[in-house]
Backbone as XML, in Angstrom:
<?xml version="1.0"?>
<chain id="A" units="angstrom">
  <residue number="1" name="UNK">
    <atom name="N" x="3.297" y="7.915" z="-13.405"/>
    <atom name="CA" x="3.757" y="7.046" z="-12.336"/>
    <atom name="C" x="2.815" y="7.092" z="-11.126"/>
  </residue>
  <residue number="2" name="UNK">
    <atom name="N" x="2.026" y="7.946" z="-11.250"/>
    <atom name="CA" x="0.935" y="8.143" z="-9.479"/>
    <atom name="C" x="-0.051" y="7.158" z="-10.161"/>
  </residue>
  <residue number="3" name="UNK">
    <atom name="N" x="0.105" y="6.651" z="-11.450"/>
    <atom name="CA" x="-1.502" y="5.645" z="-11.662"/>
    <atom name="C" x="-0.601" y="4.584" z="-10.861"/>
  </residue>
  <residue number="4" name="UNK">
    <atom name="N" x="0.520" y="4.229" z="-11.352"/>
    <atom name="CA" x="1.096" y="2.676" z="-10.767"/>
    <atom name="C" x="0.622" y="2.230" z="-8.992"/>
  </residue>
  <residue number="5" name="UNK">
    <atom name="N" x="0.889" y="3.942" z="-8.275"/>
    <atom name="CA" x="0.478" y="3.438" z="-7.042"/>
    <atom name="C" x="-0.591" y="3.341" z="-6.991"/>
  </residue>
  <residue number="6" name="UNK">
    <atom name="N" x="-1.664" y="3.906" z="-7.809"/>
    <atom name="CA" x="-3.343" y="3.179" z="-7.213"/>
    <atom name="C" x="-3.351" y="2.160" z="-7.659"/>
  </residue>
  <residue number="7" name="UNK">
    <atom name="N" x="-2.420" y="1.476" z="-8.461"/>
    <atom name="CA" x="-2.468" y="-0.032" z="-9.262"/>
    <atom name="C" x="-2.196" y="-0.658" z="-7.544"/>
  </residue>
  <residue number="8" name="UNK">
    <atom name="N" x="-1.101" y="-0.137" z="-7.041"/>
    <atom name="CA" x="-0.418" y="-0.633" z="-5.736"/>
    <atom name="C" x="-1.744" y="-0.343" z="-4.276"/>
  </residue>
  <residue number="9" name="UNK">
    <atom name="N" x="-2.327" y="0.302" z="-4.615"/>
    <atom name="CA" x="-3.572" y="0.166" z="-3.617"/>
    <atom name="C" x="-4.884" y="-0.647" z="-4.068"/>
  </residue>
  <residue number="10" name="UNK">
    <atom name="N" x="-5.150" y="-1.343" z="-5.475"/>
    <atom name="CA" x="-5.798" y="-1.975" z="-5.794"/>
    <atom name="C" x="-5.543" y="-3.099" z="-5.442"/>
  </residue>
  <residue number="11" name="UNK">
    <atom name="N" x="-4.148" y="-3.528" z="-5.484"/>
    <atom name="CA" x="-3.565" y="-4.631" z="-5.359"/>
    <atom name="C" x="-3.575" y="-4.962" z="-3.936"/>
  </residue>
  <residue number="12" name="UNK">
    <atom name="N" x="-3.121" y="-3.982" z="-2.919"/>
    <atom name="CA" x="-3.002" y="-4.018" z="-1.408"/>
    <atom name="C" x="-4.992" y="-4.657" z="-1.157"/>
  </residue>
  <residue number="13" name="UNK">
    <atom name="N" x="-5.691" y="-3.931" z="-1.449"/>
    <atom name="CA" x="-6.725" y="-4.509" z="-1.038"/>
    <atom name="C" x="-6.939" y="-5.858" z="-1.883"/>
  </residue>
  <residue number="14" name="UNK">
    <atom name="N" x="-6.644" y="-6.516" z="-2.727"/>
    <atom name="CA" x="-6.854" y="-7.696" z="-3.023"/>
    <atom name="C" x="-6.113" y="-8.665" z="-2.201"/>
  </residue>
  <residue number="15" name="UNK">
    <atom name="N" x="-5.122" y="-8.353" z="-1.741"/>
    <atom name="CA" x="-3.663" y="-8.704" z="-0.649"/>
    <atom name="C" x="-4.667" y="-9.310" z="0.202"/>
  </residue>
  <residue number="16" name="UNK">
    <atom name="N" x="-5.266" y="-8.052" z="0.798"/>
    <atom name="CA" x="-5.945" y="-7.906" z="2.312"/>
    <atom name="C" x="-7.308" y="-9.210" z="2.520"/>
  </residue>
  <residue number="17" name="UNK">
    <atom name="N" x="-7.903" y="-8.832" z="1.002"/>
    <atom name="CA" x="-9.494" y="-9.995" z="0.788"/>
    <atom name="C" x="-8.748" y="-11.215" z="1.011"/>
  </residue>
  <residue number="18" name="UNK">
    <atom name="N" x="-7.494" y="-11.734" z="0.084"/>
    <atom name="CA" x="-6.935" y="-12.734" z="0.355"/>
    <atom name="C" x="-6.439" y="-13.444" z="1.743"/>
  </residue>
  <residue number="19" name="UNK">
    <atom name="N" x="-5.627" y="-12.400" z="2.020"/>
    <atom name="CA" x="-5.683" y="-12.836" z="3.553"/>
    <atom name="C" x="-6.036" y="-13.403" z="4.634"/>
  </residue>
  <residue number="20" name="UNK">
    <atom name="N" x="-7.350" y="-12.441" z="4.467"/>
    <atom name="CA" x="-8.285" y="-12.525" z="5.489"/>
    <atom name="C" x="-9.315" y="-13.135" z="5.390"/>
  </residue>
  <residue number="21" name="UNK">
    <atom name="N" x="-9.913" y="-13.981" z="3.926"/>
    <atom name="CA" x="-10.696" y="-14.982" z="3.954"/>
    <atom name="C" x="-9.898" y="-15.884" z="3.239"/>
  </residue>
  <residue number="22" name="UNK">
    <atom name="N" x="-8.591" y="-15.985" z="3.225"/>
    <atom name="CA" x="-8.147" y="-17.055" z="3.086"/>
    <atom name="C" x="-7.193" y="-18.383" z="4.016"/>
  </residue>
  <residue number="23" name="UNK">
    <atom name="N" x="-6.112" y="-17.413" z="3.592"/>
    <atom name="CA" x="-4.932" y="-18.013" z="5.204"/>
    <atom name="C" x="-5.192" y="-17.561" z="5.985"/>
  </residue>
  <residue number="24" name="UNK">
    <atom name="N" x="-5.773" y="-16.690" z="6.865"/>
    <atom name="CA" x="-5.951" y="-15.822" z="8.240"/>
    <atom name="C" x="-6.353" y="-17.251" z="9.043"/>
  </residue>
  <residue number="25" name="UNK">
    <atom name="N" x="-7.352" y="-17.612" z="8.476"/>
    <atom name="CA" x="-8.082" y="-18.736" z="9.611"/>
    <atom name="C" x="-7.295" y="-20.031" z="9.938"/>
  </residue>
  <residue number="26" name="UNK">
    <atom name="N" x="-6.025" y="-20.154" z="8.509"/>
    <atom name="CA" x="-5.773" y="-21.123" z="8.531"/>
    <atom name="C" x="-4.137" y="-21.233" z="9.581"/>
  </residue>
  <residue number="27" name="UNK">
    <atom name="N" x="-3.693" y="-19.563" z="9.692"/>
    <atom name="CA" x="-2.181" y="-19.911" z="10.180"/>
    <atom name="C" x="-2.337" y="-18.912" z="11.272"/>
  </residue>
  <residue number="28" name="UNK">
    <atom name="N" x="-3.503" y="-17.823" z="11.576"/>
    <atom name="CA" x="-3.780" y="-17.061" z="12.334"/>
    <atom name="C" x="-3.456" y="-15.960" z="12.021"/>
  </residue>
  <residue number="29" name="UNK">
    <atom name="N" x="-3.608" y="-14.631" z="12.748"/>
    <atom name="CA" x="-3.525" y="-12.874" z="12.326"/>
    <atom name="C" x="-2.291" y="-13.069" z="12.499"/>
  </residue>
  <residue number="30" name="UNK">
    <atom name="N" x="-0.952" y="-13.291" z="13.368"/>
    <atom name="CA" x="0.157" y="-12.413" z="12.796"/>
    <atom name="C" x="0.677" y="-13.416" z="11.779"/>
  </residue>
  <residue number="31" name="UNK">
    <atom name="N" x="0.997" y="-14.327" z="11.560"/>
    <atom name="CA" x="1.395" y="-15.293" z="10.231"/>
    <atom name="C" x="0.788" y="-14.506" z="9.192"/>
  </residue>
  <residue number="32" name="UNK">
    <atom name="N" x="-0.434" y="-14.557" z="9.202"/>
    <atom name="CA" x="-1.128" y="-13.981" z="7.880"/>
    <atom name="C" x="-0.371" y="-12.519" z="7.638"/>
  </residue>
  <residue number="33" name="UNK">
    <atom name="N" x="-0.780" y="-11.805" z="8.553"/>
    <atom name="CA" x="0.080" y="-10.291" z="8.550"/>
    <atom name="C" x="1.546" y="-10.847" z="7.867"/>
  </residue>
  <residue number="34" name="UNK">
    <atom name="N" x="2.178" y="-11.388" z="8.346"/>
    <atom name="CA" x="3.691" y="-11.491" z="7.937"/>
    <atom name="C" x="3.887" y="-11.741" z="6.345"/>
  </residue>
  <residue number="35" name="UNK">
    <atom name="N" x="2.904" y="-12.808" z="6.181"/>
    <atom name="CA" x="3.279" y="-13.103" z="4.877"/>
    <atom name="C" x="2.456" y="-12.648" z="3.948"/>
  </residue>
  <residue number="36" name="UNK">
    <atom name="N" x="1.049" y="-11.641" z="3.993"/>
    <atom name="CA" x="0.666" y="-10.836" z="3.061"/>
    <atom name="C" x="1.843" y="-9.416" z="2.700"/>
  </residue>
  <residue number="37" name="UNK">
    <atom name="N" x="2.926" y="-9.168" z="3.716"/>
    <atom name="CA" x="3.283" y="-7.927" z="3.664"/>
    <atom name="C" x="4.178" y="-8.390" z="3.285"/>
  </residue>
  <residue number="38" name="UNK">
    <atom name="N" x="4.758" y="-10.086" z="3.251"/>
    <atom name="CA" x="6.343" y="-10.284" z="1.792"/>
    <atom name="C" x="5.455" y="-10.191" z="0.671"/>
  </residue>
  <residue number="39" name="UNK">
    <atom name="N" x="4.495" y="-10.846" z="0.625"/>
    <atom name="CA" x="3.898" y="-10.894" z="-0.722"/>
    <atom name="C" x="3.357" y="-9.631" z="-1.459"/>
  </residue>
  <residue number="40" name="UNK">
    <atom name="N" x="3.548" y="-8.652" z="-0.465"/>
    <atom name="CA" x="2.491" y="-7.356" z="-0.685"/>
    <atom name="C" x="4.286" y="-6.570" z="-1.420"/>
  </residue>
  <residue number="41" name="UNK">
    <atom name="N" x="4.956" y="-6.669" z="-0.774"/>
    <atom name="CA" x="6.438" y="-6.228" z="-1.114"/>
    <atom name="C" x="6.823" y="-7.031" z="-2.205"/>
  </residue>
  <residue number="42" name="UNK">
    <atom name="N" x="6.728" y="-8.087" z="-2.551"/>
    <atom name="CA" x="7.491" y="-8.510" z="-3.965"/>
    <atom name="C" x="6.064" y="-7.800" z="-5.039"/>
  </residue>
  <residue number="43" name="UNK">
    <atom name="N" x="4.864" y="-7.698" z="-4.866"/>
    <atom name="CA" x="4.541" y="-7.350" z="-5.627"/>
    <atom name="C" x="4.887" y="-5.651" z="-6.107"/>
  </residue>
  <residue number="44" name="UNK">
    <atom name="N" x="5.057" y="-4.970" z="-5.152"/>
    <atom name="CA" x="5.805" y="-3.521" z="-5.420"/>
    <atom name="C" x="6.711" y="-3.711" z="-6.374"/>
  </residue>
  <residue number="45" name="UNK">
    <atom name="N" x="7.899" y="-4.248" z="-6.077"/>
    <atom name="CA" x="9.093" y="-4.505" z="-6.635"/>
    <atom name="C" x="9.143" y="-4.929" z="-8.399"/>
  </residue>
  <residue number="46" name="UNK">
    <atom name="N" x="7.983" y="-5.858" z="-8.148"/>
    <atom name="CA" x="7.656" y="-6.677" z="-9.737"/>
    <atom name="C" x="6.793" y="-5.908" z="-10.344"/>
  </residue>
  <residue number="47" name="UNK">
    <atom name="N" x="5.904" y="-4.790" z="-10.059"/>
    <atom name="CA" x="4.998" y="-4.094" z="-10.496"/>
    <atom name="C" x="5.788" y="-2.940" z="-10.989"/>
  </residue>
  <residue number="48" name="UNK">
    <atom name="N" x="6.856" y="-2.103" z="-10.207"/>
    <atom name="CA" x="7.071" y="-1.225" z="-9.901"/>
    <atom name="C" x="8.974" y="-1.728" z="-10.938"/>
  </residue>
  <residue number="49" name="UNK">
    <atom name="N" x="9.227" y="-2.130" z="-11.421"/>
    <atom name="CA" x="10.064" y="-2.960" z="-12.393"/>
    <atom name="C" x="9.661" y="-2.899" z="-13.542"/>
  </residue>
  <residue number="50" name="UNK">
    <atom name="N" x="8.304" y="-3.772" z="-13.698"/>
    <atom name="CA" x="8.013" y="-3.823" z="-15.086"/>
    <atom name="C" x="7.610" y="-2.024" z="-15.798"/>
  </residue>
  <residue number="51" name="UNK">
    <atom name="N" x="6.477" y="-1.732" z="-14.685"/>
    <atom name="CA" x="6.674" y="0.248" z="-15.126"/>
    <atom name="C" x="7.591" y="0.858" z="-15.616"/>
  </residue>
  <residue number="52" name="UNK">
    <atom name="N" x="8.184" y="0.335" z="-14.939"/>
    <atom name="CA" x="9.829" y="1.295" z="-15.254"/>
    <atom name="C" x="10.300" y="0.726" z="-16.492"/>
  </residue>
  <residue number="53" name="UNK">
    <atom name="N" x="10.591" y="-0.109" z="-16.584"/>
    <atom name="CA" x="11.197" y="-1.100" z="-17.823"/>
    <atom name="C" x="10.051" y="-0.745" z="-19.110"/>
  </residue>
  <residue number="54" name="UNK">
    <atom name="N" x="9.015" y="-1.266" z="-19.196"/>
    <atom name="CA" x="7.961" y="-0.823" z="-20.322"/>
    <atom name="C" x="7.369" y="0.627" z="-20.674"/>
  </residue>
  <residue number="55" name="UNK">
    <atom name="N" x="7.431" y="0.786" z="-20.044"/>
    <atom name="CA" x="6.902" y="2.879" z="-20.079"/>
    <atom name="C" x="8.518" y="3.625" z="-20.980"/>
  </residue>
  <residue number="56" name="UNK">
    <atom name="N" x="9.664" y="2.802" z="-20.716"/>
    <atom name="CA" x="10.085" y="3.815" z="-21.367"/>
    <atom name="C" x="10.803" y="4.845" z="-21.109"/>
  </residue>
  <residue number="57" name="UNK">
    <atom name="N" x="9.956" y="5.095" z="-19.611"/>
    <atom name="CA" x="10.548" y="6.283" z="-19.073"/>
    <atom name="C" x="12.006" y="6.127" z="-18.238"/>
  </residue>
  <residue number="58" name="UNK">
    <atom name="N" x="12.093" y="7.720" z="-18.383"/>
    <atom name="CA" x="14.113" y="7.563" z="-18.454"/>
    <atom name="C" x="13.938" y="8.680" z="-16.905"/>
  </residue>
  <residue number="59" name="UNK">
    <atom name="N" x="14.069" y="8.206" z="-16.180"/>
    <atom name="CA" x="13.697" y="8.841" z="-14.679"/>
    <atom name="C" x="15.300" y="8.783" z="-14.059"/>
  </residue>
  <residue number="60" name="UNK">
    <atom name="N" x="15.962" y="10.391" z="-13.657"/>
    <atom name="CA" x="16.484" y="10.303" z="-13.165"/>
    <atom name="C" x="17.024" y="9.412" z="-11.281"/>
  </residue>
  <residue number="61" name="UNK">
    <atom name="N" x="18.111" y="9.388" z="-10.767"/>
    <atom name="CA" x="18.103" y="9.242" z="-9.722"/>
    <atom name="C" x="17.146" y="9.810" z="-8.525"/>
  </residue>
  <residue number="62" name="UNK">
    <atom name="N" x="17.112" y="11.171" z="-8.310"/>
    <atom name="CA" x="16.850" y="11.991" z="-7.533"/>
    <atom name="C" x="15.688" y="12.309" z="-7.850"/>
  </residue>
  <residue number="63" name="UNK">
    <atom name="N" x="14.637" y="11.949" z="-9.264"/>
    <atom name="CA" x="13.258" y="11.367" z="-9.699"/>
    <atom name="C" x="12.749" y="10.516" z="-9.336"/>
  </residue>
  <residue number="64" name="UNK">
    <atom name="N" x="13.562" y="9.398" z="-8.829"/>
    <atom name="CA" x="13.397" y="7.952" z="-8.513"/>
    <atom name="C" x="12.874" y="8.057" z="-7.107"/>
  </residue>
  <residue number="65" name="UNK">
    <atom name="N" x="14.359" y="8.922" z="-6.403"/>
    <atom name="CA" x="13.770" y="9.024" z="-4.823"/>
    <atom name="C" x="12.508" y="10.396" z="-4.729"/>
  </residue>
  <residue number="66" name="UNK">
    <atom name="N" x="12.335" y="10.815" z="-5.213"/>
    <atom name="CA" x="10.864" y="11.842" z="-4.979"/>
    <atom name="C" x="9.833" y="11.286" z="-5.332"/>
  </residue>
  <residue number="67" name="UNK">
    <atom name="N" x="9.934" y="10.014" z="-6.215"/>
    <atom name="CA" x="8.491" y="9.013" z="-6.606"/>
    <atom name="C" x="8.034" y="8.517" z="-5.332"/>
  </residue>
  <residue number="68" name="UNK">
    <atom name="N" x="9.766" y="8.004" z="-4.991"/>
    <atom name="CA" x="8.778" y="6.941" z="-4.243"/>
    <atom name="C" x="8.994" y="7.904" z="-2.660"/>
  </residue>
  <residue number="69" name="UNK">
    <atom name="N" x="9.388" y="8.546" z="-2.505"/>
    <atom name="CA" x="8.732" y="9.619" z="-1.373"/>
    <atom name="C" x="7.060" y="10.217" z="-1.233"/>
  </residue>
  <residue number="70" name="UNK">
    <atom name="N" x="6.726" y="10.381" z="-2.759"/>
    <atom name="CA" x="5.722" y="11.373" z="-3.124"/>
    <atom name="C" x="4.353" y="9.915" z="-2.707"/>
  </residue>
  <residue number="71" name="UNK">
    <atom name="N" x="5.114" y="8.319" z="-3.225"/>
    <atom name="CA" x="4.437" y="7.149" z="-2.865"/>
    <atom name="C" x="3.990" y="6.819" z="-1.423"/>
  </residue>
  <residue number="72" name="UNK">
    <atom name="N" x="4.904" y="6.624" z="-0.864"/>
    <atom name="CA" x="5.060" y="6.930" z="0.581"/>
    <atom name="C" x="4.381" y="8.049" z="1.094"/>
  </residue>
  <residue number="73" name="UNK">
    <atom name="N" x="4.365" y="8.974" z="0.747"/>
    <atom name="CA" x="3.451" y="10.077" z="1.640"/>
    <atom name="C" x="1.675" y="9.578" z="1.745"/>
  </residue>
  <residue number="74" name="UNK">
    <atom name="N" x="1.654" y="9.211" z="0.196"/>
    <atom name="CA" x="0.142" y="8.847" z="-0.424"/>
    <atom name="C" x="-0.666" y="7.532" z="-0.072"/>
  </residue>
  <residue number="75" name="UNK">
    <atom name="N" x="0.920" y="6.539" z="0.659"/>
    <atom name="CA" x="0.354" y="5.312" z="0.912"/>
    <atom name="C" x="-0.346" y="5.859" z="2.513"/>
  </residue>
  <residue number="76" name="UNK">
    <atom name="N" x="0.530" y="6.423" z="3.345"/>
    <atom name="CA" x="0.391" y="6.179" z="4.770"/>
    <atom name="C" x="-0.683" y="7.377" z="4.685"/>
  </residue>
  <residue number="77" name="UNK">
    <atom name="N" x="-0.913" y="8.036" z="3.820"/>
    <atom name="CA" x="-2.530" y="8.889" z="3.500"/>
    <atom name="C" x="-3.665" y="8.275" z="3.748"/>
  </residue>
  <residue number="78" name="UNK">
    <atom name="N" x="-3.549" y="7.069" z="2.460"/>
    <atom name="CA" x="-4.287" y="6.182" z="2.291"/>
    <atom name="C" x="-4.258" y="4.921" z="3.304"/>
  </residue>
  <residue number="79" name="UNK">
    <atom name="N" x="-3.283" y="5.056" z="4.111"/>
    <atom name="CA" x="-3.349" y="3.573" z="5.366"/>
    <atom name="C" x="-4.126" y="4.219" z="5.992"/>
  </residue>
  <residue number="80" name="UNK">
    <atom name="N" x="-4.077" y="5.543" z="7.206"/>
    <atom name="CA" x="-4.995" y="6.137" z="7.954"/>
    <atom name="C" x="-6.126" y="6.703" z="7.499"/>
  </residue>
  <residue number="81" name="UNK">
    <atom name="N" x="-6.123" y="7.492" z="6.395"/>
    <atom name="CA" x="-7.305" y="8.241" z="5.999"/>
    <atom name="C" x="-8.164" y="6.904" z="5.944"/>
  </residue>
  <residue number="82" name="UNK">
    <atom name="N" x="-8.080" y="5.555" z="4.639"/>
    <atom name="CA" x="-8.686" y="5.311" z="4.350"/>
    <atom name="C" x="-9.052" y="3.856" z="5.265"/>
  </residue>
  <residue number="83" name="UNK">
    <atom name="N" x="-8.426" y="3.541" z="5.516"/>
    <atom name="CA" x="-8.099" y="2.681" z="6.647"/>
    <atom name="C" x="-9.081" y="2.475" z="7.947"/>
  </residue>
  <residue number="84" name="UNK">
    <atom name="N" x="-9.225" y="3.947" z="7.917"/>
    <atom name="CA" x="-10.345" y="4.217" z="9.607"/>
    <atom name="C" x="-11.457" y="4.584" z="8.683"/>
  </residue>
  <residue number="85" name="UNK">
    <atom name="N" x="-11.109" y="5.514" z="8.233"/>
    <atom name="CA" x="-12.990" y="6.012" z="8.033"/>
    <atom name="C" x="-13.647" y="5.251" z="6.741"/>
  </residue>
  <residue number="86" name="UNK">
    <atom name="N" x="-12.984" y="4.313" z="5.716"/>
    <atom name="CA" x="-13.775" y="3.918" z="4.989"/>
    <atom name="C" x="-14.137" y="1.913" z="5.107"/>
  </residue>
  <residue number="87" name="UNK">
    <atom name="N" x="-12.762" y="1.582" z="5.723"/>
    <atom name="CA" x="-12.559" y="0.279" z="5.694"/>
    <atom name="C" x="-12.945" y="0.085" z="7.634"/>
  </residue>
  <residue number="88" name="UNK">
    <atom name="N" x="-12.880" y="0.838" z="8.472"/>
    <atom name="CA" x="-13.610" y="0.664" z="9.704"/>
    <atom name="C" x="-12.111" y="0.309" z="10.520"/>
  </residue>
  <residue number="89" name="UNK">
    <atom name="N" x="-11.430" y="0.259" z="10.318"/>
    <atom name="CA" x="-10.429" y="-0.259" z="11.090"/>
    <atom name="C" x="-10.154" y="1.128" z="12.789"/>
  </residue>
  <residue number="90" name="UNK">
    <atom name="N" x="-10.015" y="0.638" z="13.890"/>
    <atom name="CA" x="-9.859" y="1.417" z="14.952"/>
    <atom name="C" x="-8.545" y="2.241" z="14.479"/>
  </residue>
  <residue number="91" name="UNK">
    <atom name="N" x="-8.149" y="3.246" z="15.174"/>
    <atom name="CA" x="-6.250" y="4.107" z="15.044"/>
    <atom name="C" x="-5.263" y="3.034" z="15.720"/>
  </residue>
  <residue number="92" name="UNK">
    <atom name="N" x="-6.035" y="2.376" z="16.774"/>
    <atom name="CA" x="-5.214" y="1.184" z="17.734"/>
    <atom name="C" x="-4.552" y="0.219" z="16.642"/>
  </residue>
  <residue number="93" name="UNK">
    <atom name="N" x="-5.938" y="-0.188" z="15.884"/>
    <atom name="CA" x="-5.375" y="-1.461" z="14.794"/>
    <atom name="C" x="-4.173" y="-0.804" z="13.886"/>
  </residue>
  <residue number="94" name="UNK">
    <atom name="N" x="-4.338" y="0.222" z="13.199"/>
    <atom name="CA" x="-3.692" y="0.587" z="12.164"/>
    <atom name="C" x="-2.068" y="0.977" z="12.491"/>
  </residue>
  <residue number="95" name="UNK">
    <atom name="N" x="-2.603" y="2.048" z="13.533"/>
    <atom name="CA" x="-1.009" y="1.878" z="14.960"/>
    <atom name="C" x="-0.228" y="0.665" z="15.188"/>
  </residue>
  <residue number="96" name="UNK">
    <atom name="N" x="-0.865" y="-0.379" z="15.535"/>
    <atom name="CA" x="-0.320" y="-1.489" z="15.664"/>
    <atom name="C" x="0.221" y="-2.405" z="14.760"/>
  </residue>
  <residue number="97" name="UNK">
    <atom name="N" x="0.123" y="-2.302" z="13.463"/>
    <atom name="CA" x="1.081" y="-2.597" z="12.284"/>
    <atom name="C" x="2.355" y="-2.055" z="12.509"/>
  </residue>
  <residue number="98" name="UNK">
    <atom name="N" x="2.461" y="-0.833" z="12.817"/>
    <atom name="CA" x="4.184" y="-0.700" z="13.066"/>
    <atom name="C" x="4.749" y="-1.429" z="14.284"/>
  </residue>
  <residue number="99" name="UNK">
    <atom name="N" x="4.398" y="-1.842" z="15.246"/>
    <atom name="CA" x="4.920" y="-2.287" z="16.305"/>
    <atom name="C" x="5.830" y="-3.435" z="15.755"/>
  </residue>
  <residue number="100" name="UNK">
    <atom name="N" x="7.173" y="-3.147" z="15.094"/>
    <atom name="CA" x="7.778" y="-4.628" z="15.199"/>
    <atom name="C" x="8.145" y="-5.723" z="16.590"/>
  </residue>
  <residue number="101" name="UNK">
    <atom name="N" x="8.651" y="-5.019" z="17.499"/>
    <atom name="CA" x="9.092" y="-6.128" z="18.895"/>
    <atom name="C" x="7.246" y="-6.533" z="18.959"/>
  </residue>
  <residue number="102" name="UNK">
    <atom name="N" x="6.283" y="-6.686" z="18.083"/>
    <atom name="CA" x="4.850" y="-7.704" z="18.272"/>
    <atom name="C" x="4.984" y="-8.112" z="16.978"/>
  </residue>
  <residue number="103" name="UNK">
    <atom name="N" x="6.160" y="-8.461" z="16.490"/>
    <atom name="CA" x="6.276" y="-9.087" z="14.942"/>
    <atom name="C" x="4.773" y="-8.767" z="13.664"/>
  </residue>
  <residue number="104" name="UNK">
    <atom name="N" x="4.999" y="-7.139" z="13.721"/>
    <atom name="CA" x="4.164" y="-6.689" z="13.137"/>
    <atom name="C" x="5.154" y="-6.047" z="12.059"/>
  </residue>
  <residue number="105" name="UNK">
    <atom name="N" x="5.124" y="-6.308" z="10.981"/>
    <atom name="CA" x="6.397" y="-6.142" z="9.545"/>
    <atom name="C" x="5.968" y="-5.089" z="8.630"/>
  </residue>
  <residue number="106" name="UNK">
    <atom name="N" x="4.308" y="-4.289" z="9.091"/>
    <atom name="CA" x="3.922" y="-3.575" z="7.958"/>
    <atom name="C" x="4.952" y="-2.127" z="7.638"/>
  </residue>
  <residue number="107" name="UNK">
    <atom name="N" x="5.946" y="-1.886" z="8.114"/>
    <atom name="CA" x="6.905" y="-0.875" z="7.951"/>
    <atom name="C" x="7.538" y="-1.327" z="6.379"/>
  </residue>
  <residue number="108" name="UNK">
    <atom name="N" x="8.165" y="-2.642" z="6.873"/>
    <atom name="CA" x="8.741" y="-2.853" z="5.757"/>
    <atom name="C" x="8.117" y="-2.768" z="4.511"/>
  </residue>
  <residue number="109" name="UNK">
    <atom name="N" x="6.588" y="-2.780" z="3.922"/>
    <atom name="CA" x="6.644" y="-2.230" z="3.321"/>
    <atom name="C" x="6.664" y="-0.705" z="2.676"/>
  </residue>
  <residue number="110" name="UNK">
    <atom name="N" x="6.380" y="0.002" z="3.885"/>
    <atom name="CA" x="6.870" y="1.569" z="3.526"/>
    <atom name="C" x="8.434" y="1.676" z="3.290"/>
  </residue>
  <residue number="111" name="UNK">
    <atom name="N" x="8.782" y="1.117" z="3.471"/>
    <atom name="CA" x="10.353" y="1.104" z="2.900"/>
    <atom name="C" x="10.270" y="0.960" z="1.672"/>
  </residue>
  <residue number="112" name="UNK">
    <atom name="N" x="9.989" y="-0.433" z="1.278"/>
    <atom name="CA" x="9.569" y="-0.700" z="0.011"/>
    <atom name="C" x="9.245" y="0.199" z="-0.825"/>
  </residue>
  <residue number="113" name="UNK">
    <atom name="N" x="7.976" y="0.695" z="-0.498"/>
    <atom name="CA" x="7.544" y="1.629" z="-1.469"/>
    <atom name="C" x="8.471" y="2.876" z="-1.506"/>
  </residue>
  <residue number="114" name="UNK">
    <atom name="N" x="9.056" y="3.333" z="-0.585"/>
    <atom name="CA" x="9.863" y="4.298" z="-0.920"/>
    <atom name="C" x="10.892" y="4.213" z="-1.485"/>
  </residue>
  <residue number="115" name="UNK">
    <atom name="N" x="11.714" y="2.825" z="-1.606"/>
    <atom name="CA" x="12.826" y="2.544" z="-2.298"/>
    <atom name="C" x="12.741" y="2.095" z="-3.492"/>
  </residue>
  <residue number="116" name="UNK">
    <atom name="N" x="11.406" y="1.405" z="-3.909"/>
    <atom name="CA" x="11.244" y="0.781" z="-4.950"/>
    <atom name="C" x="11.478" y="1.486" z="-6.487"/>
  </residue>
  <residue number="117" name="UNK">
    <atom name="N" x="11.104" y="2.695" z="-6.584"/>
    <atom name="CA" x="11.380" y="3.114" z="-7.667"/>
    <atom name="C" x="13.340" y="3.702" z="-7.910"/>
  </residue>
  <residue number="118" name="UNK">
    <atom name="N" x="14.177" y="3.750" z="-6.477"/>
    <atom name="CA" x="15.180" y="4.074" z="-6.596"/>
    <atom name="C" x="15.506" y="2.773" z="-7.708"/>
  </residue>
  <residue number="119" name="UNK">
    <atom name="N" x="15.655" y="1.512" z="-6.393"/>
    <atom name="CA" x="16.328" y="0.474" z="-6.537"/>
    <atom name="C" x="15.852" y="-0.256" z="-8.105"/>
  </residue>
  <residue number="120" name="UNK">
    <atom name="N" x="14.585" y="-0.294" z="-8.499"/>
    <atom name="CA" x="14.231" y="-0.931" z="-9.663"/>
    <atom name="C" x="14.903" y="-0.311" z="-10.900"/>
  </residue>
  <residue number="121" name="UNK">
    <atom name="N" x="14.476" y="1.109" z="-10.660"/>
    <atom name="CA" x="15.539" y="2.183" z="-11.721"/>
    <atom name="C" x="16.533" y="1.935" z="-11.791"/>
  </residue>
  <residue number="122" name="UNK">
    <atom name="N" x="17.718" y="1.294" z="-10.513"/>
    <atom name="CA" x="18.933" y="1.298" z="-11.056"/>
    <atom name="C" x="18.923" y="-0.602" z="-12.172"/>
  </residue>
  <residue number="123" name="UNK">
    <atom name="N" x="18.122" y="-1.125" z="-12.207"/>
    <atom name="CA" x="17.849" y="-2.790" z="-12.733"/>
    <atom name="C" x="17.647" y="-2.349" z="-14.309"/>
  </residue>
  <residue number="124" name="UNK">
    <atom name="N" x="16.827" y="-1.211" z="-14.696"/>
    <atom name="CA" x="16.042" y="-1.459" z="-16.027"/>
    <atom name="C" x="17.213" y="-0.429" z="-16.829"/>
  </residue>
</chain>
């Protein structure tokens, strides 16, 4: 299950290329922000579904919530670690994704990822 989330950080940076040379120019940075991070969240959900469902695997409750805890620890690893020192982004920028009252939504997907393997587990 830790390959699925680098599937989920492969995917986040394809999110991001999209974004940002695609709609960014066309609806501006927070639109774009808003709606890469629904789209970035249904893909968790649908990724993180089919895993569960095809693998087979029979993952308890309290398995479910330590995945996606153990996910969550590894994403917001990978938001700051990799975020600043490999992708260039300032601590200001990356900080400033949580600010919701600046309709900045990137929380919701740390929710996501932390719930996703509860909530999908209870579907399959």
């Amino acid at each position: 299950m830790i390959g699925t989330w680098f599937l989920f950080m492969i995917l986040a940076i394809i999110n991001a290329i999209i974004r940002n040379e695609g709609y960014k120019p066309l609806i501006g940075d927070l639109r774009a922000h808003q709606l890469s991070t629904f789209t970035f969240i249904i893909l968790i959900f649908v990724v993180t579904y089919f895993v569960l469902k095809f693998s087979n695997l029979q993952i308890s409750d309290k398995e479910a919530i330590l995945l996606g805890f153990l996910w969550l620890i590894m994403t917001i690893t990978f938001e700051f670690i990799a975020g600043h020192f490999i992708f260039g982004n300032p601590w200001e920028k990356l900080i400033a994704d949580y600010n919701i009252l600046q309709g900045r939504i990137w929380i919701l997907v740390l929710f996501t990822i932390l719930f996703s393997p509860y909530i999908t587990n209870k579907l399959t």
